[in-house]
DSSP file (Angstrom, degrees, kcal/mol; ACC not computed):
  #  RESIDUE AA STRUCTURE BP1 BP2  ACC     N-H-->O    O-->H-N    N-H-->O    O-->H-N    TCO  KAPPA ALPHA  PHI   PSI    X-CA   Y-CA   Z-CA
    1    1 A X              0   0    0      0, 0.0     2,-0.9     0, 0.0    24,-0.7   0.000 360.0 360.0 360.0 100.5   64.1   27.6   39.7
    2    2 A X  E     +A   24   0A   0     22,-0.2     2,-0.3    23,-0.1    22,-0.3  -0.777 360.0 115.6 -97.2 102.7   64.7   24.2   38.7
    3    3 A X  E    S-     0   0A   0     20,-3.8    22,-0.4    -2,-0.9    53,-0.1  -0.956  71.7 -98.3-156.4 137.8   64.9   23.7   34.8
    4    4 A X  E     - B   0  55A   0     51,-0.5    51,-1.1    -2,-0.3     2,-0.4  -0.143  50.4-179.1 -73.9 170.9   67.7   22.7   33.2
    5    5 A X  E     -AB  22  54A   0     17,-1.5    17,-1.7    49,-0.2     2,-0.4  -0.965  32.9-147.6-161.4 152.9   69.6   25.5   31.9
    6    6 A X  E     +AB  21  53A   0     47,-1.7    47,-2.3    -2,-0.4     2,-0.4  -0.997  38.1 171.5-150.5 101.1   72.8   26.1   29.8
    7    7 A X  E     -A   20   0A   0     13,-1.8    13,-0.6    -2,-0.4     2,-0.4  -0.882  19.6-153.6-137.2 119.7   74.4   29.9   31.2
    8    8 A X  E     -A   19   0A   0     -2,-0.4    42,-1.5    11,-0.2    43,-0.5  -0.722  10.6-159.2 -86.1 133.5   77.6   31.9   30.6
    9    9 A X  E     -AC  18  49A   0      9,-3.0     9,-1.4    -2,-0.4     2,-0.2  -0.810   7.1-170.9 -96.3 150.7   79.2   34.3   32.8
   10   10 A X  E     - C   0  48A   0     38,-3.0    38,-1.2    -2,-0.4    37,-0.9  -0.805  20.8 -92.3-118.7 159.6   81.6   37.0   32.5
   11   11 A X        -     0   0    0      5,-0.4    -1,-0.1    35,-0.3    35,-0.1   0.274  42.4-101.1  36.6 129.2   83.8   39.5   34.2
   12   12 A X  S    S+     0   0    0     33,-0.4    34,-0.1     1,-0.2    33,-0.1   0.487 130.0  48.6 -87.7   7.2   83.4   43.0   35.3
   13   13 A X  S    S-     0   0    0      3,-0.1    -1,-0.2     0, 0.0    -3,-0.0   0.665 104.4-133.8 -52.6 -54.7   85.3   43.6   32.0
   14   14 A X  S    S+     0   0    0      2,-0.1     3,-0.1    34,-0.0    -2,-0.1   0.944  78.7 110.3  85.9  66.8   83.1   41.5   30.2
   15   15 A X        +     0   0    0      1,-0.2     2,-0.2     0, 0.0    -5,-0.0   0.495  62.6  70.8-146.9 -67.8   86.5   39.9   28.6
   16   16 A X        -     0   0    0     28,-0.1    -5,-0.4     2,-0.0     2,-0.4  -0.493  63.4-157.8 -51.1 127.8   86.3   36.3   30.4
   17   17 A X        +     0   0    0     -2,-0.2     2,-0.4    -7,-0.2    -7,-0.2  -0.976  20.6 171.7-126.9 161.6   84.1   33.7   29.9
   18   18 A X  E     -A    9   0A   0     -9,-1.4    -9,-3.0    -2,-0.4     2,-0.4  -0.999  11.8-171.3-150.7 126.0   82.8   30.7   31.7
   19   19 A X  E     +A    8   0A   0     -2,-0.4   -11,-0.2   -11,-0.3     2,-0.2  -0.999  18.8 163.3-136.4 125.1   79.8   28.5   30.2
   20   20 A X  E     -A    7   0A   0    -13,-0.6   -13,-1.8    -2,-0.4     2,-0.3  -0.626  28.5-132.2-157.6 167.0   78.6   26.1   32.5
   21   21 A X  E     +A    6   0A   0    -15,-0.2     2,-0.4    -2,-0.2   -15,-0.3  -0.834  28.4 160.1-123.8 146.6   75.2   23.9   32.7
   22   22 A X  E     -A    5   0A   0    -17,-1.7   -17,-1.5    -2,-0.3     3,-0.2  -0.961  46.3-132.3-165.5 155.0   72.7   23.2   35.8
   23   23 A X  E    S+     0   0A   0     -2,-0.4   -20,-3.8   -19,-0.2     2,-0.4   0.827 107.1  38.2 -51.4 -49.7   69.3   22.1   36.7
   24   24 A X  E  >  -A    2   0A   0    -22,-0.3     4,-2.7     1,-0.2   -22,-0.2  -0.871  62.0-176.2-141.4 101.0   68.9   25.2   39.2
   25   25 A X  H >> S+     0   0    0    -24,-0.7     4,-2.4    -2,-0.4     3,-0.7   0.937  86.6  62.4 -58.1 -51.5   70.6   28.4   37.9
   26   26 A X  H 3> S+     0   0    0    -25,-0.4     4,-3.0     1,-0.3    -1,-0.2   0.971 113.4  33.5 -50.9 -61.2   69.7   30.0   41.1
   27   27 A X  H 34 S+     0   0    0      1,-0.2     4,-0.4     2,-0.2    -1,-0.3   0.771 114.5  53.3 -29.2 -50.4   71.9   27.5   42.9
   28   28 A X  H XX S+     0   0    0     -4,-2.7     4,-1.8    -3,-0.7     3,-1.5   0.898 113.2  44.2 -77.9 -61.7   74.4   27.1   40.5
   29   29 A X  H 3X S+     0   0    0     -4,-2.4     4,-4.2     1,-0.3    -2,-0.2   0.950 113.7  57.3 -60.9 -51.4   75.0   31.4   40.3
   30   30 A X  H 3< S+     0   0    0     -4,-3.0     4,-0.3    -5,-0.3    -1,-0.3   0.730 107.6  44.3 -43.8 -28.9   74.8   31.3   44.3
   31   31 A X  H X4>S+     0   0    0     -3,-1.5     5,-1.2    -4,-0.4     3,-1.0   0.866 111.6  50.5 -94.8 -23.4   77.5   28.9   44.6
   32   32 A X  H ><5S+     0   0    0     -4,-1.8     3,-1.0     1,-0.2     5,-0.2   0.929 109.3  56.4 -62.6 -46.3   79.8   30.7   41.9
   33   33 A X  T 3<5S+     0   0    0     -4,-4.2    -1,-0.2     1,-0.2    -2,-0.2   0.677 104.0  48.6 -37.3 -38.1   79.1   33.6   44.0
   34   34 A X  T < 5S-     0   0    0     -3,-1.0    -1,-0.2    -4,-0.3    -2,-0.2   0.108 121.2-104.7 -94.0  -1.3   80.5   32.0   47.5
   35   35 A X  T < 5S+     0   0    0     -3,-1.0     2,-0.8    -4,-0.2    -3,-0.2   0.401  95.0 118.6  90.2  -9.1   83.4   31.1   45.6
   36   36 A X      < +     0   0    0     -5,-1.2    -4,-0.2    -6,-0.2     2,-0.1   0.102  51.5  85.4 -92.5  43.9   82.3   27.4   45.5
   37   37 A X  S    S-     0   0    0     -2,-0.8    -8,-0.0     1,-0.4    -5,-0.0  -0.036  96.1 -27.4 -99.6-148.1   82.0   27.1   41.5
   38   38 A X     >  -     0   0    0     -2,-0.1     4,-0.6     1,-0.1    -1,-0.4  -0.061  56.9-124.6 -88.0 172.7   84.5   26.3   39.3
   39   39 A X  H >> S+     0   0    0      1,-0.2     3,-1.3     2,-0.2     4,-0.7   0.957 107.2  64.8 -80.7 -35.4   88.1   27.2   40.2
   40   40 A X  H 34 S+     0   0    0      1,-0.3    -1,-0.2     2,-0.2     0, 0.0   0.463 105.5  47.5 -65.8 -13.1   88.6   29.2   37.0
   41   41 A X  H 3>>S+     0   0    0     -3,-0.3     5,-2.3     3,-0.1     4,-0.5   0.365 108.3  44.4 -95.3  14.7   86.0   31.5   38.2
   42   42 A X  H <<5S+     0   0    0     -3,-1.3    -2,-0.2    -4,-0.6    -3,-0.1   0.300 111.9  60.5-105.3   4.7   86.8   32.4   41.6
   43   43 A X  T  <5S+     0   0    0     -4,-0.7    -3,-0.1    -5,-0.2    -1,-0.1   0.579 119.1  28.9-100.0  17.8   90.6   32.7   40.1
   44   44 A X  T  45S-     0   0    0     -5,-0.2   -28,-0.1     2,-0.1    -2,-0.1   0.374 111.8-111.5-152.8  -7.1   89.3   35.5   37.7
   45   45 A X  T  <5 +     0   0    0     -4,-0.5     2,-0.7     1,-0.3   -33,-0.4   0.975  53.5 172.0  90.8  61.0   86.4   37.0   39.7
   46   46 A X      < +     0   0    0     -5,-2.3    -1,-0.3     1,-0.1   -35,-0.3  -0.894  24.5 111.9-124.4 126.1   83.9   35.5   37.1
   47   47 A X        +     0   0    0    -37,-0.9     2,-0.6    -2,-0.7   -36,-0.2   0.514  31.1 106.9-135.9 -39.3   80.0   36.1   38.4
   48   48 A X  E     -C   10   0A   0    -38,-1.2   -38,-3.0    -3,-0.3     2,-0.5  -0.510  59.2-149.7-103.5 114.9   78.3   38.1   36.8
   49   49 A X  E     +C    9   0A   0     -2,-0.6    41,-2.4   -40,-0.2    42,-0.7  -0.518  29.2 157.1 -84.1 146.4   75.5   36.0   34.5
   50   50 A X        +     0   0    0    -42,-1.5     2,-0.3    -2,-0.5    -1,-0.2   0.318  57.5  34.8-128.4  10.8   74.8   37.7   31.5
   51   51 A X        +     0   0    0    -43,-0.5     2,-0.3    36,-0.1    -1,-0.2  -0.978  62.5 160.5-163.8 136.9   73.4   35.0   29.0
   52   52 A X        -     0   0    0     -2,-0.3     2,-0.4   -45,-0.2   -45,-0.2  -0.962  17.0-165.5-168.5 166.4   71.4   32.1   29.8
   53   53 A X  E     -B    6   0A   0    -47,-2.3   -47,-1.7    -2,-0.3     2,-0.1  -0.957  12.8-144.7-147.7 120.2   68.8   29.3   28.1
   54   54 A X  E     -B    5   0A   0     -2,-0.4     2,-0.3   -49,-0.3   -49,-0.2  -0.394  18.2-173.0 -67.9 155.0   66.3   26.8   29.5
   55   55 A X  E     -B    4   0A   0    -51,-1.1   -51,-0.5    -2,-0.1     3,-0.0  -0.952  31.5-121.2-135.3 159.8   65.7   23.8   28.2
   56   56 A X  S    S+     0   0    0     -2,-0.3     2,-0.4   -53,-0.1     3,-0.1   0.640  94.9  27.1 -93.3   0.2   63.4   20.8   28.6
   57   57 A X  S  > S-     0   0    0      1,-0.1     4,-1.6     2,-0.1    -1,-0.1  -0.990  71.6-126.7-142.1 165.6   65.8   18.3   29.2
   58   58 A X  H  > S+     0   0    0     -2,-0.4     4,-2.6     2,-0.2     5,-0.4   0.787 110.0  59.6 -75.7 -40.0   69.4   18.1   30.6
   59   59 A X  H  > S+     0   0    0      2,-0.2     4,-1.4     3,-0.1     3,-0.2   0.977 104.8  50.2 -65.0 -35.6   70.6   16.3   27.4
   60   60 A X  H >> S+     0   0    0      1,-0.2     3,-4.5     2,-0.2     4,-0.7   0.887 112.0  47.1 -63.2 -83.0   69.6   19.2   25.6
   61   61 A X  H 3X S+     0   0    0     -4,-1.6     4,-1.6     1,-0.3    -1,-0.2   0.608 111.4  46.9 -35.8 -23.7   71.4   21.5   27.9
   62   62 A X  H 3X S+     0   0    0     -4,-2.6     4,-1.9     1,-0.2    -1,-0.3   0.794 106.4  58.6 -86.9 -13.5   74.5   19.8   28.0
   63   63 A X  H <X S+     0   0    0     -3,-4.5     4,-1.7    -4,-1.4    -2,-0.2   0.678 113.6  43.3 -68.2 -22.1   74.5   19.4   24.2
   64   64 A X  H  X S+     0   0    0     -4,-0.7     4,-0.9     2,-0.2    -2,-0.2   0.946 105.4  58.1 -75.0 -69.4   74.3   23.0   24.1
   65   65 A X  H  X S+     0   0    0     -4,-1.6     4,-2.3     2,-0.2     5,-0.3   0.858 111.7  40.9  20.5 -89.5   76.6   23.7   26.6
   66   66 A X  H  X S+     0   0    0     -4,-1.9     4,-1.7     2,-0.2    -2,-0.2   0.969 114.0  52.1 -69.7 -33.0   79.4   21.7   24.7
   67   67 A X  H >< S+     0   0    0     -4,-1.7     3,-3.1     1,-0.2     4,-0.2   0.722 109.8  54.5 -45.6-108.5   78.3   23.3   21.1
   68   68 A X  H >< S+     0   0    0     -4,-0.9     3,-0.9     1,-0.3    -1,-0.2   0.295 103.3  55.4  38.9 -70.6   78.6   26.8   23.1
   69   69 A X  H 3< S+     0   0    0     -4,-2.3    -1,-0.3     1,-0.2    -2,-0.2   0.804 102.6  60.8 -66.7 -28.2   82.3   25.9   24.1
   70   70 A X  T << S+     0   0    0     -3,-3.1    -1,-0.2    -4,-1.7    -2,-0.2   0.714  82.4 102.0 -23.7 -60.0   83.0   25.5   20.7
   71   71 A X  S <  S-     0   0    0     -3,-0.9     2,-0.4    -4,-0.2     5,-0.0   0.059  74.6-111.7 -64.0 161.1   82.3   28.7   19.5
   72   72 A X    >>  -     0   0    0      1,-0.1     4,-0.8     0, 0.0     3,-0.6  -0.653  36.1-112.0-100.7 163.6   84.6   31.4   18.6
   73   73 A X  H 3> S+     0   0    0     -2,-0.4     4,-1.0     1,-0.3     5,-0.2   0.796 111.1  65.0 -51.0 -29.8   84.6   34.7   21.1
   74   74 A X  H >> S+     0   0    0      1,-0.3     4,-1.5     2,-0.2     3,-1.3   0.964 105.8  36.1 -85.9 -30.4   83.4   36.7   19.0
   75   75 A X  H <> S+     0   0    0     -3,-0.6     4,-1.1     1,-0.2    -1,-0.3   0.450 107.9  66.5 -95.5  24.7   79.8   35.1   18.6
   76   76 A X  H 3< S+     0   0    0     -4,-0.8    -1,-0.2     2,-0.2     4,-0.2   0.498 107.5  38.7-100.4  -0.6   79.7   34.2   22.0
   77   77 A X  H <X S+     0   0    0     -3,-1.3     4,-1.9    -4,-1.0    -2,-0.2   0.634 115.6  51.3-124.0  13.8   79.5   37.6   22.7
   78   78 A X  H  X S+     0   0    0     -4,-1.5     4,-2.0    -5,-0.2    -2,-0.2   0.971 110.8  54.0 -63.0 -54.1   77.1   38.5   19.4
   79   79 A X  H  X S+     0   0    0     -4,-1.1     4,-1.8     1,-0.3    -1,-0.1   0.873 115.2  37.0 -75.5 -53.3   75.1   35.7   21.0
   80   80 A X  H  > S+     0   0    0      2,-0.3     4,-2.6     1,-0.2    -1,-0.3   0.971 115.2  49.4 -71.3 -60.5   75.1   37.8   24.6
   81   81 A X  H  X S+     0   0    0     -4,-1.9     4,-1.2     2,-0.2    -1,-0.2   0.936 109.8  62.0 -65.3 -26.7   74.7   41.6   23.2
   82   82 A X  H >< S+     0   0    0     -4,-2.0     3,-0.6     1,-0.3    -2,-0.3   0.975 120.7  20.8 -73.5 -67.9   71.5   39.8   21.0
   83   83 A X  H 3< S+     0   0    0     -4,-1.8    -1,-0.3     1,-0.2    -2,-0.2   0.304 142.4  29.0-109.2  23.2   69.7   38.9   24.1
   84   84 A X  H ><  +     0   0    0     -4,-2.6     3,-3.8    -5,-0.1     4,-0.2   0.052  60.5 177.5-176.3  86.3   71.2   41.3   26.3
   85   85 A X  T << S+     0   0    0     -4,-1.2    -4,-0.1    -3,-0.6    -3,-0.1   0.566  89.8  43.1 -35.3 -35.4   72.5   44.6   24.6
   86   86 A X  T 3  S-     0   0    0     -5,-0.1    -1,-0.3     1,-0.0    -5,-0.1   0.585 102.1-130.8 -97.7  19.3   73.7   46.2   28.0
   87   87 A X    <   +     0   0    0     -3,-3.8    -2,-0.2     1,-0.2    -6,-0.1   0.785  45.1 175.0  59.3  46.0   75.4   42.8   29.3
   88   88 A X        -     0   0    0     -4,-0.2     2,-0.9     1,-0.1    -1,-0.2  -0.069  36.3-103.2 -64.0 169.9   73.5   43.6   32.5
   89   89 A X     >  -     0   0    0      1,-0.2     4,-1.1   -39,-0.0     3,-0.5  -0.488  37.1-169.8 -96.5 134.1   73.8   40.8   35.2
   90   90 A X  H  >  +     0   0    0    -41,-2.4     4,-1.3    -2,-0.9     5,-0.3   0.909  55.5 101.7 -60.9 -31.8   70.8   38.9   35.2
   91   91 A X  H  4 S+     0   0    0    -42,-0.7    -1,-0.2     1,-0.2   -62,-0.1   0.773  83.4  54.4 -67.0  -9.9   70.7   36.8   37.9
   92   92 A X  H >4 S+     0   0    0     -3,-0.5     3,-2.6     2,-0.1     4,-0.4   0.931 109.8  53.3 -34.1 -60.0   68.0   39.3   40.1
   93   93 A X  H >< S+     0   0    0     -4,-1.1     3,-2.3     1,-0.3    -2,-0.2   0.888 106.9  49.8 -71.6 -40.8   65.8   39.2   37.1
   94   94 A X  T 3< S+     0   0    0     -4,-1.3    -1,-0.3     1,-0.4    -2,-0.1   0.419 114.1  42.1 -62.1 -19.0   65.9   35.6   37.2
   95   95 A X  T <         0   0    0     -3,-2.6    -1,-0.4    -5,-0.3    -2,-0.2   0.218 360.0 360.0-124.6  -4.2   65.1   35.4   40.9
   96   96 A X    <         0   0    0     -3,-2.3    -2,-0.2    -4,-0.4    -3,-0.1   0.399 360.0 360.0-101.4 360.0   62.0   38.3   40.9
């Protein structure tokens, strides 16, 4: 799925977060997944995506992205329970 995309991941806690940018979220999740993302999730076992937004351009997503980092915890995870109340991981539904 190639679209730009702006997506955070969490924890099996759901306590950590990591908010990251890509063209192709399938890609992008796969590599966090093999350990070959960022270091600060494979040192804290952070995978599991639970929030993510397409965009039509990569400047939008990366503007998003840095707005996003911005934010305080608590509405980055109002932002997450809004579009997905059991923090399930997504990245199946994203791939059926």
């Amino acid at each position: 799925m190639r679209q730009p995309c702006t997506y955070i991941l969490t924890n099996r806690s759901n306590q950590l977060f990591y908010i990251g940018v890509t063209s192709d979220i399938a890609a992008r999740i796969t590599q966090h997944r093999a350990g070959e993302g960022s270091s600060h999730c494979r040192r804290y076992n952070i995978y599991k995506l639970v929030h993510a937004e397409f965009h039509a351009t990569m400047h939008e997503a990366i503007a998003r992205e840095k707005a996003l980092k911005e934010w305080h915890r608590e509405w980055k995870r109002r932002l997450i329970t809004e579009s997905n109340p059991e923090w399930e991981d997504l990245f199946d539904k994203l791939l059926g």
